[in-house]
N, C-alpha and C positions, 0 to 999 in steps of 0.2 A: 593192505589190500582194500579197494574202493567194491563199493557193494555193488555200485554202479556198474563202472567203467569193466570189474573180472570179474562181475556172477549174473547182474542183470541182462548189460548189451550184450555179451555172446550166443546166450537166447535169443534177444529180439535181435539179432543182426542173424538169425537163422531164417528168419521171416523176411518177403521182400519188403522192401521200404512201405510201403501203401498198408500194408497188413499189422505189420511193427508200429505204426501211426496209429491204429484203431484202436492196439494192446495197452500203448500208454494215453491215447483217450478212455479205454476201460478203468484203467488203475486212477486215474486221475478222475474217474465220475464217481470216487468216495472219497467225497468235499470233506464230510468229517475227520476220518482219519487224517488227511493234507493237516484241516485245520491245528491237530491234535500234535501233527510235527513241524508246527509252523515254527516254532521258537529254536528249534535244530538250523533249521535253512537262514535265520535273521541276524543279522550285523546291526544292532541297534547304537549306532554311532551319528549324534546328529553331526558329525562333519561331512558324513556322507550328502547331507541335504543342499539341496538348490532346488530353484525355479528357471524354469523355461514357459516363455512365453504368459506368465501369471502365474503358472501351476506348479505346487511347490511338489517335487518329488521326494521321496526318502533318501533315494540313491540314483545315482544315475545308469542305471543297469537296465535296461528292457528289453524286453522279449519283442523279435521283430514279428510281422506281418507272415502268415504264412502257417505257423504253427496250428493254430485254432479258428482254424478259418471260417468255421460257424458254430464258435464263441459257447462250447459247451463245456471249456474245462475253467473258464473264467475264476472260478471260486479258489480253486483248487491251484493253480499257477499263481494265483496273488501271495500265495503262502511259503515262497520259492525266494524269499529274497529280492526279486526284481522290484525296480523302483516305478515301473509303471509297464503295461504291459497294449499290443498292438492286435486286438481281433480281425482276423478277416484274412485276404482281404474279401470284401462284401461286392458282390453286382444284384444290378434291380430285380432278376426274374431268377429263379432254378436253373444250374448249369451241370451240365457231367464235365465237361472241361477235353482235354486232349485225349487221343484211344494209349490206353497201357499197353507195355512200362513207359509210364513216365515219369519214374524217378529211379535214379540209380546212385550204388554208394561208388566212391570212390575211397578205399577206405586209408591206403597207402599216404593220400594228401590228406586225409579227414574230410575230403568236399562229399558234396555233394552235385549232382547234374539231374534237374528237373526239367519236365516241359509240360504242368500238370494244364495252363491253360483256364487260369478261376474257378478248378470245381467249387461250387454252390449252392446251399439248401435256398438262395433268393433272398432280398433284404428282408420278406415281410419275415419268413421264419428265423431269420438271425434276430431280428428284433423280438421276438416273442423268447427265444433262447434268453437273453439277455435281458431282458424283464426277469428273466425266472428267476435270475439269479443277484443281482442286485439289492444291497447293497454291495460294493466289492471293495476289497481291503486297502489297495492304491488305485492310480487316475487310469480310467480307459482310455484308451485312444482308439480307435477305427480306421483303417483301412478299407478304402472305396476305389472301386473305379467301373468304367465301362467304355463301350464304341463309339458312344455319341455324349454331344453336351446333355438331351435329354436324360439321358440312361444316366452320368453323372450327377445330373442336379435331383435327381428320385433319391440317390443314395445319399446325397447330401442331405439331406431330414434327420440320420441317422446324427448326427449333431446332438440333439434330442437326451441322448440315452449316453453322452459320454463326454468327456475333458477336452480331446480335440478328433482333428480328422486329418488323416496322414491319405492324400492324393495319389494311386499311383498310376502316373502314365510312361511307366516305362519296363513293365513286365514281356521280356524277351521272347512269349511262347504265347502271345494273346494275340492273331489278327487284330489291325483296324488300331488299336493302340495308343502305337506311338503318332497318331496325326497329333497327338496333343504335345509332340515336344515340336511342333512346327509354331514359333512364336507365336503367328496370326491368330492361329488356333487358341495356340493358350492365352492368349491375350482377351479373346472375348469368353473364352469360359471362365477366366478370373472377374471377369466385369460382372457377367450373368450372377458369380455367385459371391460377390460382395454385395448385391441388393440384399441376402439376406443371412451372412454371414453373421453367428454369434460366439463359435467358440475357437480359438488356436487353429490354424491353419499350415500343414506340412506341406512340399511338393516330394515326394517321392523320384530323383532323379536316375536315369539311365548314367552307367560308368561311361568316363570320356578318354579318350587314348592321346589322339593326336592333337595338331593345330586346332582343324577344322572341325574335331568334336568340342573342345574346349570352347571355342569362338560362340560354338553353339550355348553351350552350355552357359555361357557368359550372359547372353542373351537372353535364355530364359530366366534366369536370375534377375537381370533389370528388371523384363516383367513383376518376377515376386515381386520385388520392393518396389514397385510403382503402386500394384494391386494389394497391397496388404498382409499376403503370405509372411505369415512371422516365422518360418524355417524350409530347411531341405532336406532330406535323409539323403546320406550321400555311402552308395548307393544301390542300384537291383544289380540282380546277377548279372555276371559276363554273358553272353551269347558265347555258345559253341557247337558246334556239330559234334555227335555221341549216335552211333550206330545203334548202339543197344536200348534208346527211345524209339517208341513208335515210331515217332515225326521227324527222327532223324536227328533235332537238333533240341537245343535246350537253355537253361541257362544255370552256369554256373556260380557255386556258394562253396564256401569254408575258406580253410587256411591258406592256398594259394591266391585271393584277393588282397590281403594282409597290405601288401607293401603298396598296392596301387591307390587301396582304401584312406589310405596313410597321406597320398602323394595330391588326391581329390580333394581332401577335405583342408588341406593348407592352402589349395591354391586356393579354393572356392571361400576360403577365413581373410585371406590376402586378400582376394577380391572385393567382397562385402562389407569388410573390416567387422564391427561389432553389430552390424545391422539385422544381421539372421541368426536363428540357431541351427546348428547344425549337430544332427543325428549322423554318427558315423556308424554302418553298416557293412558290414563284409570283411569276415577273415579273424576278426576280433575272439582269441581265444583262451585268453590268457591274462594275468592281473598288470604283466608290463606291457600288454597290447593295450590295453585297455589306456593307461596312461600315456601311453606312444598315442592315442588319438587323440587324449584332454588335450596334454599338448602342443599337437598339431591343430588346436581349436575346437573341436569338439566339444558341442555342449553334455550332449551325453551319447551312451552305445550303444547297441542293437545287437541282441543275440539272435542265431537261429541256429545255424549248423552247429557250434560246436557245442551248442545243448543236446544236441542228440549224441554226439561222440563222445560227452563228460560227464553228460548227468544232471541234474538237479543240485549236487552239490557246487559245481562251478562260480554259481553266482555268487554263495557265499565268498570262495576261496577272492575272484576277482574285488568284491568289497571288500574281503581284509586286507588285501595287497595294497587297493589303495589309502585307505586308512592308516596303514603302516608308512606307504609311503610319505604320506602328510603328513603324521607325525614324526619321522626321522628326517626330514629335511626343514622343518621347525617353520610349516607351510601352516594357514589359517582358514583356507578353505579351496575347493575344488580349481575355481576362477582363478587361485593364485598358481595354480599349474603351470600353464602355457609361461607365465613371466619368469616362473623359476628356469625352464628353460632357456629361455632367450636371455637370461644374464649368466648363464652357467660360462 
């Protein structure tokens, strides 16, 4: 029996989503205690380690964008096993975000369907959140974005206080947004902010379906690698319409991404060859999903939804899986994944 998964969530899954989010920011704002069961949650295996972009992680497990969105449980989540973890995401000014519900479970698939819309305490009080707490036990990264290059390049400062900066212009449930998956667009926000670009730079991509999403997508990709973006997370939620959100519509996360997340991140590895790293996001819930991305290229993972559906325990079980698995196929490190497959 999981302390988690049969005695805690059927509590908090009594609570709506939004309210069940506050209960484990409560439980999680006692840093010490976390601390104190921090060697429960840890896989201290250096085959877990690699680098992305400079930055060496422990593991490549991290917690996406979305969870701690104004980066008060920072201390307390570092202690979780995760090999680097993703605050925010972050905009320039105070936001309430879209009108409630706007998240709903789906519990039958494990997804989730949100259309929260950036709520936000504002960069200046994330960044004061985030002083409080620092030193933190692995590499932060930050998630930013906004409506305009100005509102962008404000949050871009937040550099500052972290290892890198995960971009996202492609959150499903934000007006004004997506102008920045229109090349032109992204093309001169990447120029603006290579004047003063210092740490690891992600693009945060919208999922691509067809021809003509792909072609796109192809596109914005040149850009990175023209502009210097040394990765992509690949990628936000589906767009779907969901009666039961306010706004009608939203974007979808969990286990029903799995196979498409899978089919994105080999084309987009095909595409680029070695030249980006790529964060595979969506659906990933499991210690063979997890290695069904390495070797589909994946540099590393991105949890969100099925941290909610499994627990805290989760990350460990997926680092021992893959630990097990490198060492039962007489593997030497992470990188050697993808080739095991391709000679299998």
């Amino acid at each position: 029996m999981g302390l988690y998964t049969d005695i805690l969530k059927p509590i908090l899954f009594q609570f709506p989503p939004e309210k069940a989010q506050k209960l484990g920011e409560l439980a999680l704002s006692a840093s010490p205690i976390w601390k104190a069961l921090g060697p429960l949650f840890a896989t201290k295996n250096p085959i877990l380690k690699t680098r992305v972009a400079g930055i060496e992680l422990p593991s490549p497990i991290g917690l996406a964008a979305g969870y701690d969105k104004n980066c008060h449980s920072l201390q307390s989540l570092s202690q979780l096993g995760f090999g680097y973890i993703i605050g925010g995401t972050i905009v320039s000014k105070e936001r309430y975000g879209n009108p409630k519900p706007r998240i709903v479970r789906i519990p039958e698939d494990k997804a989730l369907a949100n259309s929260l819309g950036f709520p936000s305490e504002g960069l200046s009080k994330v960044l004061q959140n985030i002083h409080g707490q620092i030193p933190i036990k692995i590499p932060l990264f930050l998630s930013i974005s906004g409506v305009s290059e100005e509102e962008l390049l404000e949050c871009y400062t937040a550099q500052a206080v972290c290892s890198a900066i995960e971009l996202n212009i492609s959150s499903p449930n934000t007006e004004g947004i997506r102008i920045f998956q229109d090349p032109k667009v992204l093309k001169d926000l990447l120029q603006s902010i290579s004047t003063f670009k210092r740490n690891p730079l992600f693009i945060k991509l919208p999922p691509f379906f067809g021809t003509k999403q792909i072609t796109n997508t192809f596109k914005l990709i040149d850009i990175c690698l023209e502009y210097g973006v040394d990765g992509v997370t690949v990628a936000n939620t589906w767009p779907i319409a969901d009666s039961r959100l306010a706004v009608g519509r939203g974007g979808l996360s969990g286990r029903p991404l799995i196979k498409q997340t899978l089919d994105m991140v080999r084309n987009i590895r095909d595409y680029s060859g070695s030249k980006l790293i790529i964060n595979a996001c969506g659906g990933i819930s499991s210690g063979q999903d997890a290695i069904q991305a390495l070797a589909a290229g994946a540099n590393t993972i991105q949890l969100y939804t099925a941290f909610i559906y499994e627990g805290p325990g989760l990350i460990k079980r997926i680092n021992e899986y893959i630990v097990d698995f490198i060492e039962r196929n007489d593997l030497d490190s992470l990188e050697s994944i993808p080739a095991f497959f391709r000679n299998k």
